[in-house]
N, C-alpha and C positions, 0 to 999 in steps of 0.2 A: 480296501480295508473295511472293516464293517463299521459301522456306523455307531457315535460316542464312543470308539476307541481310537487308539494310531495304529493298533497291530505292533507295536512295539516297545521292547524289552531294553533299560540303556543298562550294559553290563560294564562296572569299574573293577580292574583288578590291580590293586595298590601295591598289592607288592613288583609287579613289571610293567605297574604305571601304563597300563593298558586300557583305551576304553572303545565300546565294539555295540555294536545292536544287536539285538536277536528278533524276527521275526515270529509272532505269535499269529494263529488263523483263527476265523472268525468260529470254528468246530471250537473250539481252545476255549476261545472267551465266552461262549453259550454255555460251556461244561461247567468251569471254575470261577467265569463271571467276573473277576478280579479281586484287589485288594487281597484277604488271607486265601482265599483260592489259589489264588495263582504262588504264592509265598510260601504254603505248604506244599505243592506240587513240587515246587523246586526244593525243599530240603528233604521230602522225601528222597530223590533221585538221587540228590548232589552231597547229603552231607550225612556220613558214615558214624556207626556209634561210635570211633575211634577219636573223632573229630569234637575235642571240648571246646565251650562255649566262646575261649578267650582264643583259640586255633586262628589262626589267619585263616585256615581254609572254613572258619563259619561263615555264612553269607547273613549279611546285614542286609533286608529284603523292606522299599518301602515299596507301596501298591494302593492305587486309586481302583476305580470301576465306572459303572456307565452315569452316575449318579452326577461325578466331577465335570460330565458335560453338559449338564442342565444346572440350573438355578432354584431347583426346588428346596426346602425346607432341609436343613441337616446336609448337605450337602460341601460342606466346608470341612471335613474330615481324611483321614486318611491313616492307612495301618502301618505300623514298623514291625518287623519279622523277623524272629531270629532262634538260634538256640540260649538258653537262657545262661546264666552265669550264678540265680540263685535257686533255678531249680533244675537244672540240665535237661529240661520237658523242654517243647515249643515252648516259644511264647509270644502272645501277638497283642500290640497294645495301639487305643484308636487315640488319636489327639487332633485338632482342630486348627485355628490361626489360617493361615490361606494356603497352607501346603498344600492339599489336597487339590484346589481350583489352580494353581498352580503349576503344581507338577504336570498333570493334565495338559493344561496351557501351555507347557514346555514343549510339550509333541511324542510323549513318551507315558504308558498305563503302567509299568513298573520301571524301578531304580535296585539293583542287585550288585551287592559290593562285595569284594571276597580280597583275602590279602593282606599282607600291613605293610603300611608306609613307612623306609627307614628315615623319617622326620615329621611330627605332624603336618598336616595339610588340610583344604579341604576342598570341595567340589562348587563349581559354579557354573550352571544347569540351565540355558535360556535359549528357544527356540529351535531345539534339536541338534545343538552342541553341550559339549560338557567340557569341563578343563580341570586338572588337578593344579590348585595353588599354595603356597607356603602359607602356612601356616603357625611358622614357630615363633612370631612376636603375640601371638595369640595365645598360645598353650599357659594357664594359670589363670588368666581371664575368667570372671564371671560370665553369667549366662547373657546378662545383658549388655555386660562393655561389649563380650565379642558381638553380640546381633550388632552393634553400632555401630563398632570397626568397622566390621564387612562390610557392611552398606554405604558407610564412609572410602574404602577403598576402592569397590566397586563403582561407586558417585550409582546408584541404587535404591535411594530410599524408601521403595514401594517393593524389593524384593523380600521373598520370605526367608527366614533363618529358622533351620535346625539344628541345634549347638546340644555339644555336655560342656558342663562345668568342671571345676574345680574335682569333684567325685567322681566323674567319668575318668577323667584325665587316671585317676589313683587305678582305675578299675574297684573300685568299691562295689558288692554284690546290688546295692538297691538304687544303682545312678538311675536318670531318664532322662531324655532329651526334651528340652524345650525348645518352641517353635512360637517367635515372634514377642517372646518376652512373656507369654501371657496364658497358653496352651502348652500341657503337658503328654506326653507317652509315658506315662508312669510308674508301669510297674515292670516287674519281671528283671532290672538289670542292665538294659539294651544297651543304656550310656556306658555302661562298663566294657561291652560289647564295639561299642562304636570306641574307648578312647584305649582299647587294648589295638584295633588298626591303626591308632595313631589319627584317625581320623577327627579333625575338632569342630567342623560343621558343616552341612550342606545350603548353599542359598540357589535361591530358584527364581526365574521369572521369566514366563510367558505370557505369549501374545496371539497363539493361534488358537483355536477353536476347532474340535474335531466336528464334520459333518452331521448331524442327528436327524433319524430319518422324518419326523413331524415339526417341526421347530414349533407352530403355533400350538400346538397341543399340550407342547413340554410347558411351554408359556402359559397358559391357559391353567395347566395343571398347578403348577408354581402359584399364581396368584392365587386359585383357589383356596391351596393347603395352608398356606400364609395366611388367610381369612380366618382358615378353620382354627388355626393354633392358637392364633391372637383370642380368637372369642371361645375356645374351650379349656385350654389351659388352665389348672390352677390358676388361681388370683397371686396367692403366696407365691408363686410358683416364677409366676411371670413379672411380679414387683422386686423378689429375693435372691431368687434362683434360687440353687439346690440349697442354700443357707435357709432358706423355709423349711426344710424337712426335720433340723434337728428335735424341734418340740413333739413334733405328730409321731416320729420312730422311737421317743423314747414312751410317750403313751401308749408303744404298740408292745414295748419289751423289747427294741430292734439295737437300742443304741449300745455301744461294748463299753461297758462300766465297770471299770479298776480290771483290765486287762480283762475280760471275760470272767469273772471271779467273784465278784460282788456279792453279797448273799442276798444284796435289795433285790437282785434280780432285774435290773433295770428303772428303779424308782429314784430317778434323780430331777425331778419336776423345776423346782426353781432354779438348780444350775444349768439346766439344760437349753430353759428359756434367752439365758447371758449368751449364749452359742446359737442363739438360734434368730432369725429377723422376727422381729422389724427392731428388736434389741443390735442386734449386730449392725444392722445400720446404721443406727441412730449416734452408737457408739463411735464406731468407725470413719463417720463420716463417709459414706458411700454415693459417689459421683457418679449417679446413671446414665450422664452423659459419653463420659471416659468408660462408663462400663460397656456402653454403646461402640466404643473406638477401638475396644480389644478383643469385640465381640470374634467368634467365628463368620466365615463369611458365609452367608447363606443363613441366618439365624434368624428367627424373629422371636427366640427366649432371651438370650442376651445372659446368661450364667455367670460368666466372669464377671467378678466385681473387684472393682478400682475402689481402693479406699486413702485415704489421709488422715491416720492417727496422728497424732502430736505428743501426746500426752500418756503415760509417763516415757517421757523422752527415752529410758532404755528400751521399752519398746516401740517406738514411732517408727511407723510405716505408711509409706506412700507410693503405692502403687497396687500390685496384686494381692489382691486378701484371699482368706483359706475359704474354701468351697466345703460340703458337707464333710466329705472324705478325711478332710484334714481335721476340723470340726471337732469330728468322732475319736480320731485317733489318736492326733494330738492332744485334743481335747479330754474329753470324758473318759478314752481309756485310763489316762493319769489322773482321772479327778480334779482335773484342772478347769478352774471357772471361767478365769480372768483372761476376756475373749481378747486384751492387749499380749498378753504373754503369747497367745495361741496364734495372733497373726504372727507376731516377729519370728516365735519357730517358724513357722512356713514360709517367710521372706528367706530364711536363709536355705530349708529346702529349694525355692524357685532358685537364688543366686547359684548353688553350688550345684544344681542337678540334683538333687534326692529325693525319690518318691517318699510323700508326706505322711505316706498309710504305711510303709515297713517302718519310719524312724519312729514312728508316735509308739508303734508298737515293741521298738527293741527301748525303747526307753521305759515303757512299761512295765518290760519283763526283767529289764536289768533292777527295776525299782525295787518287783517280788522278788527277784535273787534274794537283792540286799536285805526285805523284810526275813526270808526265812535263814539268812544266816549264808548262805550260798557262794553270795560276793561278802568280802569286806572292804573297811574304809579304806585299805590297803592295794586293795583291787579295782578301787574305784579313783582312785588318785587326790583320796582325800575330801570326797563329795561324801553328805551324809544323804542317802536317795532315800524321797521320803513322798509321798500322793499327795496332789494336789500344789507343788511349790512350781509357779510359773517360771521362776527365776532356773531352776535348775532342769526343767525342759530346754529351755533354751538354749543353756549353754551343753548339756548332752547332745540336743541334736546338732550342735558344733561342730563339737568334738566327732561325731556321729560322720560329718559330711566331712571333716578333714582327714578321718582317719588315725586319730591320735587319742591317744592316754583311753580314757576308756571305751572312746568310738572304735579304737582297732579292735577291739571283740568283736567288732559286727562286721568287720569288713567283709566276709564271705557270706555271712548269712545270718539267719536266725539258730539253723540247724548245726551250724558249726560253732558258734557262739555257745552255744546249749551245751555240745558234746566238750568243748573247751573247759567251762565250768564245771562239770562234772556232778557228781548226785541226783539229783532229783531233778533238776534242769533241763532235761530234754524229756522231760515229763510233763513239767512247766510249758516249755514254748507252743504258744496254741500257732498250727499252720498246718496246712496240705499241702504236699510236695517241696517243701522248703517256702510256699510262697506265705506269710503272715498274713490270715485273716483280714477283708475290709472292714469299713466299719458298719458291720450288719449280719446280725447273729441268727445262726440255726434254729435254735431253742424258739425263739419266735417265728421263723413261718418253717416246716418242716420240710419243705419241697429245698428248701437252700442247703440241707443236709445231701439229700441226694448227687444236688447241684455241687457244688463244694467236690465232694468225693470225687465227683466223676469225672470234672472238669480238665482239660488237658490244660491248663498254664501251673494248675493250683487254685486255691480259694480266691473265687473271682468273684464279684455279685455280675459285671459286665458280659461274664460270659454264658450268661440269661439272666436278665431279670423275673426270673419264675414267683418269684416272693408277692411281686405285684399282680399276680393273677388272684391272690387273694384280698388286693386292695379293690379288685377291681377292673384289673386291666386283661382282659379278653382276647381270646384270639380266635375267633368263629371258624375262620379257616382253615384251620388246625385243629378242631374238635375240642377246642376249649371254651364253653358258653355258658360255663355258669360258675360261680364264686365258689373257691374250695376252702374245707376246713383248713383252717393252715395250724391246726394239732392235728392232725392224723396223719398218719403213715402213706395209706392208703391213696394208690392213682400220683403219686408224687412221683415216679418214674419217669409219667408218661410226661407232666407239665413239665418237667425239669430237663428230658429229651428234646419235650419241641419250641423250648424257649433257649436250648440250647443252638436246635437248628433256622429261630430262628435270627440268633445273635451271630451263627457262620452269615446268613443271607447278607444281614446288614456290613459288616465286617468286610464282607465281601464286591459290593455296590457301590461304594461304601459310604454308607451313613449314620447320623446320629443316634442311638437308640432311643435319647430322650424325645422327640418328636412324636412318638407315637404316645404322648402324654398328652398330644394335641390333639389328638384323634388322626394321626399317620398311619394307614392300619396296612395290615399285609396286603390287600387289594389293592391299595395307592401307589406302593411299592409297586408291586407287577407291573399295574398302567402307565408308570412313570418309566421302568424299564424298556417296556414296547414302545413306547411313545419315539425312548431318544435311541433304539437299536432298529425297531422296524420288525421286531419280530412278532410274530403270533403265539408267543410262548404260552401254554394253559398254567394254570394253577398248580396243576399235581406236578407239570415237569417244573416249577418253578421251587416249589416246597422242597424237592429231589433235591435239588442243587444242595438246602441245607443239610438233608441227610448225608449225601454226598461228602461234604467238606468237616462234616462234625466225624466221619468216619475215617476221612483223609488225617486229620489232627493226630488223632488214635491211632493211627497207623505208624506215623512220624513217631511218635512217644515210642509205640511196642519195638520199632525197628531201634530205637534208642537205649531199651533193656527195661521200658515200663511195665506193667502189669498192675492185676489185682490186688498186690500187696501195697501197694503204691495210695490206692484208693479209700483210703483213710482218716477218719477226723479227729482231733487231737482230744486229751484226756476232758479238757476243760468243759467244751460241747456236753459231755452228760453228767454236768452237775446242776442238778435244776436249781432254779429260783424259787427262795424262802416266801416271798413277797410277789406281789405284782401278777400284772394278768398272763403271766406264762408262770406264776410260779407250779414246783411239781411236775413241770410238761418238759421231756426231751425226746428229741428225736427216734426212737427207738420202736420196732426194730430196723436197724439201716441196715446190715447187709443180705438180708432178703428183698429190700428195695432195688439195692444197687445192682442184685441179678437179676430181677426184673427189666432193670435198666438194661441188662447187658442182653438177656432173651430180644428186649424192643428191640435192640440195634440189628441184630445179627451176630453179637460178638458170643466167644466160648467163654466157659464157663470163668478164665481168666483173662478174660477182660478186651481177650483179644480179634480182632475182625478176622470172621473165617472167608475161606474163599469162597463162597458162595456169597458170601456181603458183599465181600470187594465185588466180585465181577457182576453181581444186580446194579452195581454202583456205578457201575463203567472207571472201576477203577485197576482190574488186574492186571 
């Protein structure tokens, strides 16, 4: 077997309660490297456009890479794989907590589920065994009663849990699975995915250790990078985590205010500070100890924060606080200040499974229905939706994660919710491919237009962080060495291509992307690869790999019925801001960029990889 892998695939099939291995070759893992490499490979082959998201024969695909056999920085990650449920595209989403050192550990580089179980169940994964177990006193469970149970039933208290909540269970379009109470897989659906098998959670615990061909160097390198992060990291960065960033992106024009719509254009200065540290701390009471204890394993940022509100008791929380994402969306899309209201919504996103970036935003959007007439009190079940009212976030996004009174609008989507409504509504919903907007707007750095558009999940900022090459962040290796206009059109193809190939790399290794805020740079990456494979891989075939997998994604999508029509940004994107340092500035012209994009790749002129791409790719 080659070295930081097992060569092995554990394949479950739920519905004939089958479970089997597949051997993988060390040609295999040098190609697609793992984690979404290998996860797109197999939905290419295995899963037909006939085949929708909620199909038993979808494969639910989790996947490590050579990263999960070292200790270096970011490294406590892991991808879940699937066809999606709210955009019918791929979609592949990374989350953290110990799965990833784990699964690993278990003696197996992916987990491939296909099938539904006629009862819930879930899987228990430890040393190169796996077993299907009952799971029907569990089904209703919160996210964190079940991680409890199981570990309680198992007598396991140091294994990891991957659960859906209450939302999965329903198949609701925006479920995610959470992993360990405290890490999320966020977007795209997957928990819908996962509780349409019947499936209610997977727990894991290993104890073995794949071979790696340096061990001291891997060592060596680890302590290094760890040095490096601690002393260059943001200061904000490393006292807040991402709850630092809300003051600095809304001084940038980045933060999404009153749904994308706002005519300030992003000048929301003193609310913005209430959502942002060392305010949010202070308020919340934020235990960097317990932040420490939910950390990812392999971390020295420590992101997750453990808070203890008390105060006012309808929103007291003690446990996981919201991270930038929720922040934004929860937050400042509804004009909402009151960072107590903003945690409690997002307690009840972690309990029930619902990624916190679609609910902030269909609450948003059901808001502006209601301002322009669109919904009534009628439709709304008596709510009068209005910006800024903490109290009636919270209980939408209830309603939201139960599926009832006016959360059933959303249960499929943004895009269905929209067409539901009717008029001017699917005008309104700002999204790419069904998937709602994060909270980080085009109009301020223009490369996130291209990015956005092109993106196979839908509007990701994760699936490159390209925006940051105009804070700053560089990629030499990749011919990007110096700070770009981020108002101009111009060269945004290129940064938005290879911060796409190089978010396949990491995805694929699989690592954190926030690390390279520490100074983790594509070189360290490489060294750290050879280090625990043994190979001699160069630079260009390493860069490949990302072209490679960003081309495989697109492939998956075309062979799913995507295209160029598909690659689109919503109406709201080109309305500039009245105010503020991006007022008057949109993205424009995008679709002369986005064929540019598609000339870089190799793709036609729709969008699509010609065979000359595929096979330079080693993909035909």
């Amino acid at each position: 077997m080659p070295n930081g892998y097992w060569g092995k695939i554990l394949r479950v099939d739920l519905t004939n309660k089958k479970i089997s291995e597949e051997n993988i070759s060390e040609e295999y893992c040098r190609k697609y490297l793992g984690g979404v490499g290998f996860a797109a490979d197999i939905l290419l082959k295995e899963v037909g456009s006939e085949v929708s998201a909620l199909d038993p024969e979808n494969r639910l695909i989790f996947g490590v890479g050579p990263f999960q056999a070292s200790a270096v920085p970011g490294s406590g990650k892991f991808v879940v794989v699937a066809r999606s449920p709210l955009t019918n595209a791929i979609c592949y989403s990374v989350a953290g907590g110990n799965m990833g050192p784990m699964l690993k550990k278990s003696g197996f580089d992916s987990l491939v589920v296909q099938g539904k179980s006629d009862k819930p169940v879930y899987l228990w994964i430890t040393d190169g065994k796996a077993e299907i177990k009952d799971a029907s006193s569990l089904w209703g469970k919160n996210t964190e009663e079940t991680t409890d149970l199981i570990r309680d039933e198992l007598n396991e208290p140091k294994a990891t849990v991957v659960d859906i909540g209450p939302s999965g269970e329903k198949e609701i379009a925006i479920s995610c699975l959470t992993v360990d109470k405290a890490s999320f897989a966020g977007r795209g659906g997957l928990g819908a995915v996962m509780g349409s098998k019947n499936l209610k959670a997977i727990a894991v615990k290993g104890t073995q250790k794949p071979e790696v061909a340096d061990s001291q160097k891997v060592r060596d390198l680890a302590k290094e990078l760890n040095k490096r992060i601690r002393e260059t990291a943001p200061e904000g960065f490393l006292k807040g985590g991402t709850t630092s960033e809300t003051t600095p992106t809304e001084e940038l024009g980045d933060l999404p205010i009153k749904y994308w719509k706002g005519d300030s254009g992003g000048v929301w200065v003193e609310q913005a500070e209430k959502l942002s540290y060392p305010y949010y701390s202070d308020e919340l009471n934020v235990d960097l100890a317990e932040c420490a204890k939910i950390a990812c394993r392999n971390c020295p940022i420590h992101c997750h924060r453990y808070i203890d509100s008390k105060e006012p008791a309808r929103f007291a929380v003690t446990g996981v606080g919201p991270q930038y994402e929720a922040l934004g969306m929860l937050g400042s899309c509804n004009l909402v200040e009151d960072i107590h209201a903003v945690a409690k919504a997002n307690e009840i996103c972690n309990l029930y499974g619902l990624d916190c970036i679609s609910a902030g935003a269909f609450v948003a959007f059901a808001t502006e229905c209601y301002e322009k007439g669109l919904l009534t009190k009628e439709d709304t079940f008596g709510l009068e939706l209005k910006w800024g009212d903490g109290d009636q976030l919270v209980e939408v996004v209830r309603q939201i994660a139960e599926g009832e009174k006016l959360g059933k609008l959303f249960a499929k989507g943004i895009v269905k919710a929209a067409e539901q409504i009717g008029g001017d509504a699917p005008k309104i919903a700002v999204h790419v491919k069904g998937m709602d907007l994060p909270a980080h707007d085009p109009r301020a750095f223009f490369s996130l237009a291209v990015s956005y558009a092109t993106s196979s999940r839908g509007a990701c900022h994760t699936h490159g962080l390209c925006f940051k090459a105009a804070c700053g962040l560089l990629l030499p290796e990749m011919g990007i060495t110096e700070i770009p206009d981020r108002f101009n059109m111009e060269g945004k193809e290129v940064i938005a291509a290879k911060f796409h190939d190089l978010s396949a790399i990491q995805d694929a290794a699989t690592q954190c992307n926030f690390m390279m805020f520490g100074g983790f740079g594509i070189t360290d990456m490489l060294n750290t690869i050879n280090a625990v494979t043994g190979w001699d891989m160069s630079m260009e075939e390493f860069l490949k790999i990302g072209e490679r997998l960003s081309t495989l994604k697109r492939a998956v999508n075309v062979k799913w019925g995507f295209s160029k029509k598909d690659d689109v940004l919503p109406e709201a994107i080109f309305i500039p801001a009245k105010e503020g340092c991006r007022a008057g500035k949109i993205p424009t012209p995008l679709e002369p960029a986005i064929d540019r994009y598609y000339e870089l790749r190799g793709w036609d002129n729709d969008g699509k990889p010609t065979p000359e791409a595929m096979e330079k790719l080693g993909l035909s």
